[in-house]
N, C-alpha and C positions, 0 to 999 in steps of 0.2 A: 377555629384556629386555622390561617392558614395553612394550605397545601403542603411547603415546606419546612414549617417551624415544628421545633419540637418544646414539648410542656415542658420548660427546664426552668428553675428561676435560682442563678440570674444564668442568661443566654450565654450559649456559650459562644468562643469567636468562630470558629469555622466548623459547619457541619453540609458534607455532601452524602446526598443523597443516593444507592446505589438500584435501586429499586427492591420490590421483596420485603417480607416481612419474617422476624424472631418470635415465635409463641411463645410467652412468659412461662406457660406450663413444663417446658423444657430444664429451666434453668433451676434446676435441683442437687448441682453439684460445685465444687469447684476445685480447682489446679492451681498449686503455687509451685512453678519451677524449681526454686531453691531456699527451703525454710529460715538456715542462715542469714540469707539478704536480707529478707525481712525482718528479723529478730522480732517477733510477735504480733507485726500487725496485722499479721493473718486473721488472729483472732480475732481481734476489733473490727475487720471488714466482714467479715465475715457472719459475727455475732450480730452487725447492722444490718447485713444483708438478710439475716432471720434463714442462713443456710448454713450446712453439717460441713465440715470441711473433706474431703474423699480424695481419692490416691487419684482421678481425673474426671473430669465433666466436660458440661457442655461452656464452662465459664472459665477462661486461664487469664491469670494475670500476673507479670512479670515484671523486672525491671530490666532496663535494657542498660548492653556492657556497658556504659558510662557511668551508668547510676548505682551499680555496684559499689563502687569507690565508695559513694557515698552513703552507702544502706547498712551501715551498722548502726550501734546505738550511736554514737557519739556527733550522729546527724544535727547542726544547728537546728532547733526549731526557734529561728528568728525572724520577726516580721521582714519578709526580702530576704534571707537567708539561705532558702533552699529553693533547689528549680521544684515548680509547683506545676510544671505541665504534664501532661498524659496526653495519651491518645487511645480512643474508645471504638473498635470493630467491630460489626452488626455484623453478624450474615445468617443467613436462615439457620444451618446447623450449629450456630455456638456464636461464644464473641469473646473477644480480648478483649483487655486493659494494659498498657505497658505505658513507664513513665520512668521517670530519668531519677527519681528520687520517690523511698518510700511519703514525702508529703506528698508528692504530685500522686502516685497510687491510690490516695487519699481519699484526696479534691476527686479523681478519677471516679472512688467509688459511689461520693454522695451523686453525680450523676447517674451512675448506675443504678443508684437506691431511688433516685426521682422516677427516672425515667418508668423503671418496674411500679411504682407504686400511684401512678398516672393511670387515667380508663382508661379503657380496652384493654384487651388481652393478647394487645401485638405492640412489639414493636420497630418500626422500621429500619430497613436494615440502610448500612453507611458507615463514614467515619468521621468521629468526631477529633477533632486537635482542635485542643483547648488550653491557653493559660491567663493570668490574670494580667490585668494593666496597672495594680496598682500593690504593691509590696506591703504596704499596712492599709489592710482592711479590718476595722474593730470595731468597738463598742465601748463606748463609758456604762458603767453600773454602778451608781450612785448607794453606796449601802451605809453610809454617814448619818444621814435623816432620816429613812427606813431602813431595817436591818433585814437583810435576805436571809433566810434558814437556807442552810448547806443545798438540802434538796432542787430548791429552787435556785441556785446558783446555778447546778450542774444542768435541769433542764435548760436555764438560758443557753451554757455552752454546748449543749448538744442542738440548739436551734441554730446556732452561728457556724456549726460546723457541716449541718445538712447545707445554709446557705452560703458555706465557702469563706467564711470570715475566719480571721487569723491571730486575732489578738482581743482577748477582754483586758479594759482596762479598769484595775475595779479601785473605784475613790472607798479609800478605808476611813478616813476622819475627817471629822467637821465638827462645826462650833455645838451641834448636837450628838453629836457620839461620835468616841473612838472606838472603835471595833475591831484593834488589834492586839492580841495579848504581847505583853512583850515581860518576859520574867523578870529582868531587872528593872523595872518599874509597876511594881504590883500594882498601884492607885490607879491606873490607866483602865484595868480590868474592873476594879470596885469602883473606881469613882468616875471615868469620864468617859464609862460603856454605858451609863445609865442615865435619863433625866429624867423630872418630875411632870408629868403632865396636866394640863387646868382641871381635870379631874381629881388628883391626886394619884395617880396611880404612875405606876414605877415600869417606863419603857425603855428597850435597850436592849445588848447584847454583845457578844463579842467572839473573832475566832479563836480558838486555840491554835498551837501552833500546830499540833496535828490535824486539826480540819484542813488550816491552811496547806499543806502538804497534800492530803487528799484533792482538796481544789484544783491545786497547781498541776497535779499527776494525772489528772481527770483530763484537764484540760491538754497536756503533752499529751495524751491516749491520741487527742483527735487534733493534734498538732496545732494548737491554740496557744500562744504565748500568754500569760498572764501580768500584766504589769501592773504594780502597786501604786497607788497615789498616796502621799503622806503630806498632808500640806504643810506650808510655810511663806511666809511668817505668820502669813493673816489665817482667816477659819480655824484658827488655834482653841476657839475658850472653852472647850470639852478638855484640853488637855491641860488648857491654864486651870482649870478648876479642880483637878485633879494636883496639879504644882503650881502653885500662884505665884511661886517665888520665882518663876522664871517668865513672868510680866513684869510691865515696867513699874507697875504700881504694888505688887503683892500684896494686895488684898484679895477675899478670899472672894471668890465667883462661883456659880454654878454653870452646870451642863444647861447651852441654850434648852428653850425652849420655841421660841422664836425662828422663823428664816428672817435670813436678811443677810448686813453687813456687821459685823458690831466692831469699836474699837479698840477693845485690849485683842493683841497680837504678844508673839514671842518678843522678847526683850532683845535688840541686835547688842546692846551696848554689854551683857551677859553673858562670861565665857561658860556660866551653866548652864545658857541656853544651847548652845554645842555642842558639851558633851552629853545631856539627855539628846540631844538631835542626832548625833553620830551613835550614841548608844542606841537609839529606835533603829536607826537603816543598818547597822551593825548587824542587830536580829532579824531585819528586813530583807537584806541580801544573803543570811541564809537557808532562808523560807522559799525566796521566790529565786528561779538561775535566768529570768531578766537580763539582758544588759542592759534594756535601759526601766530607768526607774523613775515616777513623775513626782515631783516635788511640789505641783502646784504655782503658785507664786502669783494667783490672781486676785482682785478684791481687797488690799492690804490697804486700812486706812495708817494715814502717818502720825495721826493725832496725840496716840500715847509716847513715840517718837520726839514729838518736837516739845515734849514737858518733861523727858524724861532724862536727867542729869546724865545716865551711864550711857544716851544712845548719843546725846549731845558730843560725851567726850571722844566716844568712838568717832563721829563723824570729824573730829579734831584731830585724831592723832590720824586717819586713814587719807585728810586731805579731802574731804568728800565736799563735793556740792549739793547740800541737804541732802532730805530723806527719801526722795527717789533714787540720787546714789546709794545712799545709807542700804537701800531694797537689794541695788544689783551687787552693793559690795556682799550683802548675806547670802547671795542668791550663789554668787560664785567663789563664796568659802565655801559651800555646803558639794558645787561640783566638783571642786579640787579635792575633796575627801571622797566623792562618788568616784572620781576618776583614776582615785590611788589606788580603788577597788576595780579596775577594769571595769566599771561601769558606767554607763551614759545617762544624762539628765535630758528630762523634758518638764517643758513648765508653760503654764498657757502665754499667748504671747503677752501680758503686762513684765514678764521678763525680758522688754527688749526697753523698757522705761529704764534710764539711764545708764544703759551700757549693756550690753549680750556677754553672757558667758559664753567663754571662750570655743567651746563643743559645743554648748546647748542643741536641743533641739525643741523647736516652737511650734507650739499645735495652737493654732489660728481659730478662735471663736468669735472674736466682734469683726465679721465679715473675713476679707480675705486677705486685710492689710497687712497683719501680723507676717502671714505667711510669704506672702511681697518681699515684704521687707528682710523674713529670716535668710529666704535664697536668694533676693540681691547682694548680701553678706559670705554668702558663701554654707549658711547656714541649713542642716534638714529642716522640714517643716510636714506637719499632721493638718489637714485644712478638715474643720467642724466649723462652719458657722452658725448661728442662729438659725441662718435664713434657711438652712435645709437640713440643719442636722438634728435641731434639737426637739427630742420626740418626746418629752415633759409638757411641750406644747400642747393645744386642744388643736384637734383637726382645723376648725376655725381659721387657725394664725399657720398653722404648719400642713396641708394636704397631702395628699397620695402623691399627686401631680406635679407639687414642687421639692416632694422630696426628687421624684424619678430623672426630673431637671437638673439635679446637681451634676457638677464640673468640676472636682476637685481642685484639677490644674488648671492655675488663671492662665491667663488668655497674653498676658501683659509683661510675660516672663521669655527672655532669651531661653532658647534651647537647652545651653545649659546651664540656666538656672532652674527651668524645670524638670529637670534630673534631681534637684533637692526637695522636691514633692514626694516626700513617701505615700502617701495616699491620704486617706480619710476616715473619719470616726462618727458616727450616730452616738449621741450623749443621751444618756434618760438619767434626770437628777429626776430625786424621787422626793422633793418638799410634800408632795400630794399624792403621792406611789407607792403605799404599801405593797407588799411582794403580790396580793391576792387581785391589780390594778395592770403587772405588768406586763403579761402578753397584750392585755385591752388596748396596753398604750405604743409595746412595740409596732404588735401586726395589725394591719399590714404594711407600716410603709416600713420593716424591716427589709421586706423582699423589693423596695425597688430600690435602698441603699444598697445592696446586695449587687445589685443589676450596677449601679453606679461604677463602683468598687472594681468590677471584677471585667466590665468589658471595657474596650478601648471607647473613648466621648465623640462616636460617630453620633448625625443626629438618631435621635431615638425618636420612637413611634409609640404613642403613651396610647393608644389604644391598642398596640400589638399586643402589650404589655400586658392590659386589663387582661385579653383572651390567653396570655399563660398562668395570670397571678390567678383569676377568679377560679378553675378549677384544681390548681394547686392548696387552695386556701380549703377548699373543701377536705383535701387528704390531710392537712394539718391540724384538720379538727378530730381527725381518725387518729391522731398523737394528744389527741389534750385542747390544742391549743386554740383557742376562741378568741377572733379576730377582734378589734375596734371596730369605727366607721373608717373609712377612706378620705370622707370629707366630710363636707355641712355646705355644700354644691349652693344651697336656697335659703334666702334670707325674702324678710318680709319687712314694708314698713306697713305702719297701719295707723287707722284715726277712725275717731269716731262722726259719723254723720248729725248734726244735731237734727236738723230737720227731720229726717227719713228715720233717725234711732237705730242704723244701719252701720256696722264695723265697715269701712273698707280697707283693703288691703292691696298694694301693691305686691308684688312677686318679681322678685331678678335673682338671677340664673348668673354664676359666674362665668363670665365671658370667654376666659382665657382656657375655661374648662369645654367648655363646647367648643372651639377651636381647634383643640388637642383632640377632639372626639370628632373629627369629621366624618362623613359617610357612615356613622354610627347610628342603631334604630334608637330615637333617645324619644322619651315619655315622662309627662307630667299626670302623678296619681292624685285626688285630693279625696278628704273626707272629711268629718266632721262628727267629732263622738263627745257624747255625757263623761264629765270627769269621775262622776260614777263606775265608770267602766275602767277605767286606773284608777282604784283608790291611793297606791302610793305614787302618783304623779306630784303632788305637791307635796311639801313645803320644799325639798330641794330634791330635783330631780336632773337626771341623766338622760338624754334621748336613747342612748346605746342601750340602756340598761331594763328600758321598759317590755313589757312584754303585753304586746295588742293583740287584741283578737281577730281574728279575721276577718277582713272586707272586700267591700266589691269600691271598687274607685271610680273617677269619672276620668277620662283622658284629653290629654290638654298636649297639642306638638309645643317644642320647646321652642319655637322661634314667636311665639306668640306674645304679645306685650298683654300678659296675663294681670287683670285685677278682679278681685272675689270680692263678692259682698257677701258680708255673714249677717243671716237677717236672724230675727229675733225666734226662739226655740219653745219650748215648754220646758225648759230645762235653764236651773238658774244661772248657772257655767256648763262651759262645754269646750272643748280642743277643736283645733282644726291643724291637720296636721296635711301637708303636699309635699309628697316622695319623687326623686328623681328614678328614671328607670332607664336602664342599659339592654338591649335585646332581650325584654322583658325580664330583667333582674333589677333588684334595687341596687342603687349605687349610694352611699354614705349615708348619713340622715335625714330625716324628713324636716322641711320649714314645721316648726310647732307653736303656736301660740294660743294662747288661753286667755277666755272672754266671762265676763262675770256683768249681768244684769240684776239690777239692784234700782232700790229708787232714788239717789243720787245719779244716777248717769245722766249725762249730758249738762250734767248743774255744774258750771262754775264755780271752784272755790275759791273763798278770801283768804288768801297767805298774811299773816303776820310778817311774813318774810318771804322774800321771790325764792322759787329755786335757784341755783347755779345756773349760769348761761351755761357753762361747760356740759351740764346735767339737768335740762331744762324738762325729761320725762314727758315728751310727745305736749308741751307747751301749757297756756293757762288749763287745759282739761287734762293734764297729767294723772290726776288725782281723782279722777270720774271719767276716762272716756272707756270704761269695762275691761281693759287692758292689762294681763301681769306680766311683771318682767321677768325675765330668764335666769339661769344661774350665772349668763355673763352681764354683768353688771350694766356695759358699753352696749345693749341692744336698744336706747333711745326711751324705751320702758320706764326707766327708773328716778325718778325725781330727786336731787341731790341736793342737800343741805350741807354747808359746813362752815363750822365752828359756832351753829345755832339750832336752836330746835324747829323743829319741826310742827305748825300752829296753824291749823286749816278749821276755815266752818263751810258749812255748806246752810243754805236756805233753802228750804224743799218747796219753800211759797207760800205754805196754809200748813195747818196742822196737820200732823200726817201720824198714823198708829207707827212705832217705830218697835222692834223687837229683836234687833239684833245691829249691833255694831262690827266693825273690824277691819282692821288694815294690817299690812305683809310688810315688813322692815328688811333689809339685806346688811347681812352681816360678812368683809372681807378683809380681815385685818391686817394683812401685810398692803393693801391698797388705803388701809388709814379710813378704813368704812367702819362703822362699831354699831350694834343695837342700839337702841334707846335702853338707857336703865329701867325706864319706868313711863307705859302709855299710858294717858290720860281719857276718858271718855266724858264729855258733858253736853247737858242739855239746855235750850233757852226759849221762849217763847218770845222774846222781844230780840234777841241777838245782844242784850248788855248785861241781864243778870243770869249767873250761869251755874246747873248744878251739877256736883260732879255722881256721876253712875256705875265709876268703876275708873280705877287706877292699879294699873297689871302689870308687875314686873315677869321676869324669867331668870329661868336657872341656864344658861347659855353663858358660859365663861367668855369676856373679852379675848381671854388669850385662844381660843379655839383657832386652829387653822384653817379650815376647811372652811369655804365659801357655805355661806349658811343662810336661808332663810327662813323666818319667825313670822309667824300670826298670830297678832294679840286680838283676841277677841271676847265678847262679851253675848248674852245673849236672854230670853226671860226676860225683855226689859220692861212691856209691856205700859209704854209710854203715848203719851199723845203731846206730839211739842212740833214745831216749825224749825226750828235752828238743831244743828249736831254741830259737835266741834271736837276733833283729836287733837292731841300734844304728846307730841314724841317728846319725852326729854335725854336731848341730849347728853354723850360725857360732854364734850365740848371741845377738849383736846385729849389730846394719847396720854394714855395712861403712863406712869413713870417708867413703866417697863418697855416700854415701845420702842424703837426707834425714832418713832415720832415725837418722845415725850414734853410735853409741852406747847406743841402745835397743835393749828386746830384739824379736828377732825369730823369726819361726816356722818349724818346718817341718808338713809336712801328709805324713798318707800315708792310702792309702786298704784294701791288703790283706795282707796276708805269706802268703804261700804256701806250703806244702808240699807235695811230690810223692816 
């Protein structure tokens, strides 16, 4: 670490150094000037600090006469609300804290709680003045489609408060669960907290109103605002299904199962869409003391809209230009009733599609247009985009490095339009995020949102960065918390040699990643292990999740235009896996790809059907060049079919003893990927009459979410024949239930084997 930095994340703005060192073993006391000011946060600083509170120590922390005013209870905690600065003094015998407001005291102490809980047993002395750059610093928490238990709520909010963030924003309802009790609509709790999953089994849950209180209290302890998401009009059918009569159609629906978009919505042309909607924020404002509350407003198909008699006559009597108007006139009934509550609306920016309500405030997710556009208007704006915020994401598509990148504030904005930048949000929608997923997928790039959020957009130094985040991460796991990868830095193409019978591989290193890492000691590890040695590496595996044994590696500099050959083993499969390394640490995951020899390799096979150009799977040898594909469908691996099956032979040349068959199918169905129903296995000695040896279905539900991969295999065949041949059969198109339904659909496979 360098000379001057200190291990804090995220950095603070100004720290002089004074020389001298504070011995940690000192700090066993502390001093609060005037209990009153505080009105109890002593406790909570103090109980963080894991120290006994005593009539004086070596630790005093104050507010200074200004902040008096404002240190009783009745302190705003609103994003941008309260001055959140301190100032933090080292000196050998003791240190202060003083801040203008007990949240700045706050913010003050999780520094002090970092800095103590950093090696070594000193810390050096100086002063720190610190505040933030950006008034809403939060977090989406997606608890719609997986539901958080309590517990895990409050550890996320004590992670956002060690890292200085201000606001959970937590989405309560989606097309698969609502998960807010509201007593005047019992059905919301019995019927659209729960759905039926491909299993059969009964998922779901919901708060009470008391949990919610506990949350919100929890959260005010450590001056976290909580804001409610209740969507509208669209992501409705958990709650249509619970009251159908307030769709356009009133027919009776279930709680999704499915992600996606779907099109029954709330009924605009229905004034009992409104008062169940004013009756929900009714009990919703007051649960949470918010002012502002997010209504959603994104994703809204218009579909049931433009068939639907009562929304038609709305748009007639309101003067409206269709059902984009039809969107912003619902949008800004619903604030003019938020508003007669002294409350404020946010809605993602598709509330600027046909007119802005009139206060709104636009939290920007498809880039940064929305938000553009809300502050050339005059409007606040929350900037999340895709491109750095959204942590749902696989390391893959969203890195360490482009989180740490983000700029909240465009670039493109007069001065004072950017005074309408409240700051920014990291979103985790949890389609694929059970609660036991979400540290894996927050940390770490929570701590360089954090870093984002909290300093002023001078440039940053993304390897300064690594040397606070990487032994910080370490004390995080002394709290629990067990990081993801950072990245997936090494990708691999590869092909098979027909001649030599030799895998090559290419290896590239992301570019823009070595850049950012300059003058860094950076290291290529590789090896090469028996899949035996992971037995749960396949059928669908996680690099993050595996656990390898220990090896000795071969070292490769990273400026090297590195290609391996994987030459042939005593072993029928086997990995190979090449780690990135940072001053001898690993950094994100390892390149992994998996090789299988068999007596089809290198044999061309006869498609009844080409692949897809789009999904050509490494070309005519897709299907034999030893090669499996990933869990990301898009690694060139996978041979794509669709809206046909899948009808390959192979000619081994001569009769050849055959004793086992099998190929690996991928299954993705919100990418319109499905199993085969039913693989076929046959055999022939001329390649025209053909017998069959096995026909294999599975118990793997269509509707399953989870990216999944399947091996159907056979084996005992104890054959003598020339020709093999599989057949996938196809669904052929999406099942009724799909979003797809009636299109065609795919299937993928990645190898056919023979042995």
């Amino acid at each position: 670490m360098p000379e001057n930095s200190l291990p804090l994340i995220p950095a603070v703005r100004h720290w002089e150094a004074s020389g001298g060192f504070f011995e940690k073993t000192q700090l066993v006391s502390v001093s609060f000037p005037s209990a009153s000011a505080f009105d109890g946060v002593e406790n909570t600083i103090a109980a963080q600090l894991g120290l006994e509170i005593q009539n004086s120590g070596v630790l005093k922390l104050e507010l200074d006469p200004v902040g008096k005013l404002c240190g009783a209870a009745e302190e705003i905690i609103e994003p941008g609300g309260a001055n959140e600065s301190y100032q933090l003094t080292i000196q050998a015998h003791g240190m202060e804290l003083r801040a203008q407001s007990r949240t700045g005291l706050f913010r003050g102490a999780q520094t002090l709680r970092q800095l103590m809980a950093a090696e070594g047993g000193t810390i050096p002395c100086g002063v720190i003045s610190d505040s933030p750059e950006f008034g809403w610093r939060g977090m989406l928490l997606d608890c719609g489609r997986h539901f958080m238990p309590v517990e895990v709520i409050k550890n996320t909010i004590d992670q956002l408060a060690y890292h200085k963030f201000n606001v959970l924003h937590w989405h309560l309802t989606e097309d698969q669960g609502w998960r807010l009790e509201v007593p005047q609509y019992p059905r919301l709790a019995e019927v659209a907290a729960w759905r039926t999953e491909s299993d059969g089994s009964r998922y779901g849950g919901f708060y009470s109103s008391d949990e919610v209180k506990e949350i919100v209290a929890y959260a005010a302890e450590r001056f976290i605002t909580v804001v409610p998401e209740i969507e509208l009009p669209g992501h409705s059918v958990a709650a249509l299904a619970a009251y159908p009569e307030l769709s356009c159609t009133g027919r009776p629906l279930k709680v999704e199962t499915q992600w996606g978009i779907f099109d029954d919505v709330y009924c605009a042309g229905n004034e009992k869409t409104f008062d169940f909607l004013e009756g929900v924020f009714t009990h919703a404002m007051a649960l949470f003391p918010s002012k502002y509350i997010h209504i959603g407003g994104d994703e809204c198909p218009k579909e049931r809209w433009k068939n639907c008699e009562k929304c038609q006559q709305r748009i007639a009597q309101e003067n409206l230009d269709g059902e984009h108007e039809l969107q912003s006139w619902f949008i800004r009934r619903m604030e003019k009733f938020l508003i007669s509550h002294d409350r404020r609306l946010v809605g993602w920016d598709e509330i600027l599609e046909g007119g802005l309500a009139p206060a709104a405030t636009v939290q920007s997710w498809r880039g940064t247009r929305g938000a553009i556009a809300a502050a050339q208007q005059g409007h606040n704006a929350i900037v999340s985009p895709t491109s750095h915020c959204y942590f749902d994401y696989d390391v893959a598509t969203l890195d360490l490095r482009q989180v740490h990148s983000f700029r909240p504030r465009p670039e493109n904005l007069s001065p004072d339009e950017q005074k309408h930048i409240l700051g920014g949000e990291m979103n985790l929608w949890s389609e694929y995020i059970p609660h036991e997923r979400l540290n894996n997928m927050l940390f770490p790039r929570l701590t360089a949102m954090a870093e984002c959020l909290w300093k002023a957009p001078e440039p940053r130094d993304f390897s300064e960065f690594l040397n606070r985040m990487n032994p910080h991460l370490h004390e995080l796991e002394k709290q629990g918390i067990i990081a993801g990868p950072a990245d997936r830095p090494l990708n691999f193409s590869a092909s098979l040699n027909s001649e030599t019978g030799m895998v090559e591989i290419q290896l590239t290193l992301d570019s823009k990643l070595v850049n950012s890492l300059a003058n860094q000691n950076l290291e290529l590890r590789q090896r090469s292990i028996s899949s035996h040695e992971v037995p749960n590496f396949r059928p669908d595996f996680r690099v993050e999740d595996m656990s390898l044994p220990p090896v000795l590696y071969s070292d490769h500099p990273v400026n090297e235009n590195l290609k391996l050959s994987w030459p042939p083993s005593s072993s029928a499969e086997d990995i190979l896996l090449v780690q990135l390394f940072i001053h001898g640490q690993p950094y994100g995951t390892p390149a992994v790809i998996e090789n299988s020899r068999h007596l089809a390799l290198g044999l061309e096979p006869v498609l009844a059907h080409p692949a897809s150009d789009r999904y050509p799977g490494g070309g005519p040898l897709g299907l034999s060049n030893g090669l499996h594909g990933g869990i990301n469908f898009r690694d060139k691996l996978w041979s794509g079919y669709e809206g046909i099956n899948l009808d390959a032979t192979i000619d081994l040349g001569e009769k050849t003893a055959v004793e086992e068959l099998s190929i690996r199918f991928y299954q993705g169905a919100t990418a319109w990927i499905f199993l085969p129903h039913e693989v076929e296995f046959q055999f022939s000695d001329d390649g025209k009459q053909w017998q069959t040896v096995a026909s294999i279905s599975h118990q793997v539900s269509p509707k399953t979410q989870d990216r999944t991969i399947h091996t159907f295999h056979v084996s005992d065949l104890g054959l003598e024949t020339r020709f093999v041949r599989t057949i996938g059969h196809s669904l052929i198109t999406c099942p009724s239930w799909h979003t797809g339904a009636g299109r065609p659909c795919w299937v993928f496979a990645d190898e056919f084997i023979v042995r």
